[in-house]
C-alpha positions as CSV (number, residue, x, y, z in Angstrom):
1,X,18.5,-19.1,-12.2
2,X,20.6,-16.2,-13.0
3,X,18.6,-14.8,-16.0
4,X,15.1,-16.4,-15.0
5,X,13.7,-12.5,-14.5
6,X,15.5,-10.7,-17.8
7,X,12.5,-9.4,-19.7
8,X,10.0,-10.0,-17.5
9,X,9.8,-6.5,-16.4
10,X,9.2,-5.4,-20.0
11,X,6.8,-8.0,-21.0
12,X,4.6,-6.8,-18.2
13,X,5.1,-3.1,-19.1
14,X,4.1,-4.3,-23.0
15,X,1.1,-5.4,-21.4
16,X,0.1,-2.8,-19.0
17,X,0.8,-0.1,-21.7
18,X,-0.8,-1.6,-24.7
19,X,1.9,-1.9,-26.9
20,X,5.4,-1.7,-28.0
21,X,6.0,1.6,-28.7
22,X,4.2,2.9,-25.5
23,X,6.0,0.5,-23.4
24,X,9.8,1.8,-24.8
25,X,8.1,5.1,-24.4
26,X,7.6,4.2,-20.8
27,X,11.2,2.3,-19.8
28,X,13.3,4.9,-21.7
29,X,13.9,2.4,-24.5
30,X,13.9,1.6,-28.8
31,X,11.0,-0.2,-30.0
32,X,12.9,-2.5,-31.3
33,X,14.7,-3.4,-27.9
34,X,11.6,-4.2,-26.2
35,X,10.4,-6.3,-28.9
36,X,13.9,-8.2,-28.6
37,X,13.4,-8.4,-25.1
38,X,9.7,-10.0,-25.8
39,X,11.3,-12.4,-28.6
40,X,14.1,-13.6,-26.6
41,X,11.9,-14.5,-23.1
42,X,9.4,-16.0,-25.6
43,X,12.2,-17.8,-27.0
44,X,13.6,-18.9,-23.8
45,X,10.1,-20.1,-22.5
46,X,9.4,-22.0,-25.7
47,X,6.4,-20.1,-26.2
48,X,4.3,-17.2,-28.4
49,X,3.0,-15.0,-25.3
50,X,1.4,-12.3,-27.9
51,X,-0.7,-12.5,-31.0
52,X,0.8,-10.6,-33.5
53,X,-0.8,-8.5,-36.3
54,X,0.6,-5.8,-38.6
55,X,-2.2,-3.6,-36.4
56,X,-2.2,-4.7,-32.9
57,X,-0.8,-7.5,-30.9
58,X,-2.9,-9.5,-28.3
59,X,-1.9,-11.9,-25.6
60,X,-2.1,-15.6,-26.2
61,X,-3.9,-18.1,-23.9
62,X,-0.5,-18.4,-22.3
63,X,0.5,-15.2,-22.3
64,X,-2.1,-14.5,-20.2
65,X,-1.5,-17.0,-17.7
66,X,2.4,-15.8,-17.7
67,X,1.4,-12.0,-17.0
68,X,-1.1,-12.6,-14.4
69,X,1.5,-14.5,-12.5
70,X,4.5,-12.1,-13.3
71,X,2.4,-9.1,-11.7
72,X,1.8,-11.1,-8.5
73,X,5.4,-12.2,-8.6
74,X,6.8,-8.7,-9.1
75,X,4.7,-7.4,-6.8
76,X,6.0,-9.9,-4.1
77,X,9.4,-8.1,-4.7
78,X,8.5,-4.8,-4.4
79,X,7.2,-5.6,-0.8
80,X,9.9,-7.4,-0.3
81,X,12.2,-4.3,-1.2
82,X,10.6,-2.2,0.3
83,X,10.6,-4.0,3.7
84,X,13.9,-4.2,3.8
85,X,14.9,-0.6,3.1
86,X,13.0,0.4,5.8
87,X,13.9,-2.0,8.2
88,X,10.3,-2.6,9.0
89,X,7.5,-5.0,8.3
90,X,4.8,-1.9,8.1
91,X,1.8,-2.8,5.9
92,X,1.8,-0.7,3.0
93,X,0.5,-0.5,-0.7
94,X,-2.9,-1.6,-2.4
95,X,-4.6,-4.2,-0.2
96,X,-7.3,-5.7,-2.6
97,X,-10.1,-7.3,-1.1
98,X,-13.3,-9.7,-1.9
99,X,-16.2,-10.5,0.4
100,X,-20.1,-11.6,0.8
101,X,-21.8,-8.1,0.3
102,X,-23.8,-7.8,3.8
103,X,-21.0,-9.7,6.0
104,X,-18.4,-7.8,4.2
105,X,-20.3,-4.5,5.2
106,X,-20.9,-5.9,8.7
107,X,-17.7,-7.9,9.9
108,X,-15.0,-7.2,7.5
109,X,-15.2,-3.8,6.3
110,X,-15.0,-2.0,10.1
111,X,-11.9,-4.1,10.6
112,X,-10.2,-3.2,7.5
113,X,-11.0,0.7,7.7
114,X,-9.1,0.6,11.1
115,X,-6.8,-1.2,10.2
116,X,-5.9,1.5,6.8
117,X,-6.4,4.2,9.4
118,X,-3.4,2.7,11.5
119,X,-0.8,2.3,8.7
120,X,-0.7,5.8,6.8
121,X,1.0,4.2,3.9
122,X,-1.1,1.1,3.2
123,X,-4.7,1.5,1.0
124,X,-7.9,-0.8,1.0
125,X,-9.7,-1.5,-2.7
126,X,-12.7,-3.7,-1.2
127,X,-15.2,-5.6,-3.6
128,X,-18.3,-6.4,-2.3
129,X,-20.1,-9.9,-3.6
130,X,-21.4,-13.0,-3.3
131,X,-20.0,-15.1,-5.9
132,X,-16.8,-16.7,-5.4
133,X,-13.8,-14.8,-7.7
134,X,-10.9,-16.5,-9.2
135,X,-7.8,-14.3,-6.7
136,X,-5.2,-14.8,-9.3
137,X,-7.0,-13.9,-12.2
138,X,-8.9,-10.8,-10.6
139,X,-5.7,-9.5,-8.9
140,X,-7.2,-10.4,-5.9
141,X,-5.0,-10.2,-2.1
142,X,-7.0,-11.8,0.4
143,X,-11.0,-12.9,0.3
144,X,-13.4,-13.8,3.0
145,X,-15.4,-17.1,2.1
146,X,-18.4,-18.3,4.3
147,X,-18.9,-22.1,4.3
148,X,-16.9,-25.2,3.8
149,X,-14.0,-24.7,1.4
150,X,-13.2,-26.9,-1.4
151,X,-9.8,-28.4,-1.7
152,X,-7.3,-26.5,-3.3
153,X,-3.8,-26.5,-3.6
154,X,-3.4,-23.2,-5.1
155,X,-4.8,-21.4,-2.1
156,X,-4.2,-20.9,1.6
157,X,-6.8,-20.1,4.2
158,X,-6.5,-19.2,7.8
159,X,-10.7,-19.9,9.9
160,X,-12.1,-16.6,10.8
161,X,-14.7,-18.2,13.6
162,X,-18.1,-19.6,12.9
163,X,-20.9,-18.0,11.7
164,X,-24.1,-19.0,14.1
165,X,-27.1,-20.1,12.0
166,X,-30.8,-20.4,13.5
167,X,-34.7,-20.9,12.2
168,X,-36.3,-17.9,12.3
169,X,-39.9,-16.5,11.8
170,X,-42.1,-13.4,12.7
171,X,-44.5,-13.4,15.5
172,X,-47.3,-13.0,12.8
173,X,-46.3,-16.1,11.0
174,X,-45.9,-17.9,14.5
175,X,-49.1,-17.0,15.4
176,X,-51.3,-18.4,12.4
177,X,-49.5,-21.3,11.5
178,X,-48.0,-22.3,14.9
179,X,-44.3,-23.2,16.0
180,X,-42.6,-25.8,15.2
181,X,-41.9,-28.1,18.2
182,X,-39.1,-30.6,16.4
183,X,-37.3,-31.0,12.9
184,X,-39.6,-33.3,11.7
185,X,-42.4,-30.6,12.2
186,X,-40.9,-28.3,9.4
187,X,-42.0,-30.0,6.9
188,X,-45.7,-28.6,7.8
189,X,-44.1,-25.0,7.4
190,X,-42.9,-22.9,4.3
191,X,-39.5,-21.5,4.2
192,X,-37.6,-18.6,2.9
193,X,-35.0,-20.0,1.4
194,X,-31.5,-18.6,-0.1
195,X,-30.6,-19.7,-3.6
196,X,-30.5,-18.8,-7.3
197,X,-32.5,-20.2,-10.3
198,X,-29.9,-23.3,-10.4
199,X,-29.2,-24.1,-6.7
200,X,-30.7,-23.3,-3.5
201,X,-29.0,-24.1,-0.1
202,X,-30.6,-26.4,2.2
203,X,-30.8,-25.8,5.8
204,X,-28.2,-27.7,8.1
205,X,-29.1,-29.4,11.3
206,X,-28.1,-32.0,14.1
207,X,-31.7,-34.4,14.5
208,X,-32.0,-36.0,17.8
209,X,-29.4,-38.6,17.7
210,X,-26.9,-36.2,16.4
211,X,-26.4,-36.7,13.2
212,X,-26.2,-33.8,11.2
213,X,-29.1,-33.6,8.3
214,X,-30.0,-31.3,5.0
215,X,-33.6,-29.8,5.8
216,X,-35.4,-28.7,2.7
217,X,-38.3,-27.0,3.5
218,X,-41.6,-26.1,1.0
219,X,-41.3,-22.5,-0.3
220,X,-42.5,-20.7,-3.1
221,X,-39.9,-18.2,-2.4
222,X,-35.8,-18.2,-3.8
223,X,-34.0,-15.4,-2.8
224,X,-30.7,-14.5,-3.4
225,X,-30.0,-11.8,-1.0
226,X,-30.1,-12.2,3.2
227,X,-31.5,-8.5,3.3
228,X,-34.2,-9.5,1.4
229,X,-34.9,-12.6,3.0
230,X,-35.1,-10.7,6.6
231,X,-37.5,-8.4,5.1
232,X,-40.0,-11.1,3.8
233,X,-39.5,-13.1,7.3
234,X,-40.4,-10.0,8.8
235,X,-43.9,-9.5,7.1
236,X,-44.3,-13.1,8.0
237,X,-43.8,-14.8,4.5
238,X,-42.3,-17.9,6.1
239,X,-39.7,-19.0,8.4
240,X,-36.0,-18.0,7.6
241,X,-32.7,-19.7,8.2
242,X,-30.5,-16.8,9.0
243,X,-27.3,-15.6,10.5
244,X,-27.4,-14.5,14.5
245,X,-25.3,-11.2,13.8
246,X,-27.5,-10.3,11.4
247,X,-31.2,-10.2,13.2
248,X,-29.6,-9.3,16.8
249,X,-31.7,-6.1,16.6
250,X,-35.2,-7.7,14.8
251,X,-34.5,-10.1,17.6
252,X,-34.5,-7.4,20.6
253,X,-37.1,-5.4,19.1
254,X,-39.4,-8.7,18.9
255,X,-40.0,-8.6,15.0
256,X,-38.3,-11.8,14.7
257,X,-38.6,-14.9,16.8
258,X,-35.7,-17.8,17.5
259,X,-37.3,-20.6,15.9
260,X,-34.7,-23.7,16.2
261,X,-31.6,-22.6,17.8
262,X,-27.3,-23.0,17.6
263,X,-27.9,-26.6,19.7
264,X,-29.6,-27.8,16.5
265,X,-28.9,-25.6,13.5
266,X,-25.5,-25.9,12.2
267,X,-23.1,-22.6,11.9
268,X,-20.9,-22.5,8.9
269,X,-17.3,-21.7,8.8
270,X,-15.5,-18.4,7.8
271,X,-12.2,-18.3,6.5
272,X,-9.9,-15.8,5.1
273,X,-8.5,-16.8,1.8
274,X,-5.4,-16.3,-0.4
275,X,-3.3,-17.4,-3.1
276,X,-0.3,-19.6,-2.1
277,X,2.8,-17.6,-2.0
278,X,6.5,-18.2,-0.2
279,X,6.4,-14.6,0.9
280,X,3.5,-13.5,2.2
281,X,3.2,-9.3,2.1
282,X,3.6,-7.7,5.2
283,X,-0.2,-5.9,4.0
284,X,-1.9,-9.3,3.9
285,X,-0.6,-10.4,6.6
286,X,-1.5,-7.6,8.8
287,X,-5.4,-8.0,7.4
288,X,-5.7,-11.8,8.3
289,X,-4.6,-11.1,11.8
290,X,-6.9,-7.8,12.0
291,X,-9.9,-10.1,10.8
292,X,-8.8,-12.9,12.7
293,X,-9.0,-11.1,15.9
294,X,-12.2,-8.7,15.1
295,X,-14.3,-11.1,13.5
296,X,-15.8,-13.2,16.1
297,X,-16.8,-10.2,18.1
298,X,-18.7,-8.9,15.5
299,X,-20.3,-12.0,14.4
300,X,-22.1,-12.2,17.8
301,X,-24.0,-9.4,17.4
């Protein structure tokens, strides 16, 4: 266990700097030392981490595995340093974040401004997006993920809340195509639904014997983006299953109209997300418990 971290240090800095001769620039050292520090790790984990040419060296397919989990690793120790020289557990450092774009800009960014604003040495990097990002590989601390979560024994996740889903439509559409009284009545109305050219997501709901069911409703329009959507259920294109938090104000100023509400449309889960890990850093720990207990609130609107 003794030597398990020799060289990892410079195979990182190999990486991170490009090359060999940057990298003993860098730690002080020969060329030639860091590249016996490379061969002997390489030897010791039986093997090549670099693709070697008489130009340029490259990382191999499991070099790049190996380095993306030596930064996390190295950066575990850092924290864990640096917590105990000062004694503390104070979030500090680069907090890297992923989340949907319009509930990341609604219920998680807020949150995570405050929480920066309270810790003077800990900084947020937030990515906004809807597709779901690979954490290890992206460098990733902590995402928000709407919707059931896959099994996964690489990641932990801590639930957020629930996310209140309802039918909605404009008074315009309601008023020349009529409102539905029951689920079975939607299939005589077109939807807005949210999707992309290979998959669209059907509308969850619990029918009168409560069982919960996947309504698909006829629509000639497939959009990817909930702003969007609002805005074409708002000229009356159609009804729209949307989020609560996010049409509280349509809703008050009577441009949109509850449809079917939470007793029958399902909500959908909201978890914070993050890579397993023995030590959790102080920074990510602070951010789950900051969304954990701000995130509700805001998803009521």
């Amino acid at each position: 266990m003794g030597n398990r971290l020799v060289g990892i240090d410079v195979f990182v800095e190999v990486v991170d700097s490009g090359s060999f001769s940057r990298a003993a620039q860098r730690l002080g050292l020969t060329r030639s030392a860091v590249a016996k520090s490379v061969a002997r790790l390489e030897q010791r984990l039986d093997t090549r981490l670099f693709q070697r040419t008489t130009r340029s060296q490259t990382l191999t397919e499991d070099g790049l595995a190996f380095h993306e989990r030596c930064v996390r690793a190295l950066g575990e120790l850092t924290a864990a340093e640096a917590s105990l020289r000062t004694g503390k557990h104070e979030p500090s450092g680069a907090l890297r974040v992923a989340a949907p774009v319009l509930f990341g800009r609604h219920c998680v960014a807020p949150l995570l401004v405050d929480l920066v604003g309270r810790h003077s040495r800990l900084t947020l990097d937030m990515t906004f997006g809807d597709l779901v990002v690979d954490l290890v590989a992206e460098g990733i601390d902590l995402a928000v993920r709407i919707g059931e979560l896959p099994d996964s024994s690489s990641l932990a996740s801590r639930q957020l809340g629930v996310q209140r889903m309802a039918i909605w439509a404009a008074p315009s559409y309601l008023a020349r195509h009529g409102r539905p009284t029951d689920l079975a009545a939607l299939a005589d109305h077109v939807g807005i639904l949210y999707g992309r050219a290979d998959r669209d997501f059907p509308w969850r709901v619990r029918d009168e014997d409560g069982r919960v069911r996947d309504v698909r409703v006829g629509s000639r329009l497939r959009l990817d983006d909930l702003e969007a959507i609002v805005e074409a259920a708002r000229s009356g294109a159609g009804l729209a299953w949307l989020p609560c938090w996010l049409v509280a104000r349509l809703t008050r100023d009577k441009e949109l109209e509850l449809v079917l509400g939470g007793d029958q449309v399902l909500g959908t889960p909201v978890h914070a997300v993050w890579a397993h890990t023995r030590y959790l850093p102080a920074k990510t720990r602070a951010a789950i418990d900051a969304l954990a207990a701000g995130v509700p609130a805001l998803m009521q609107g």
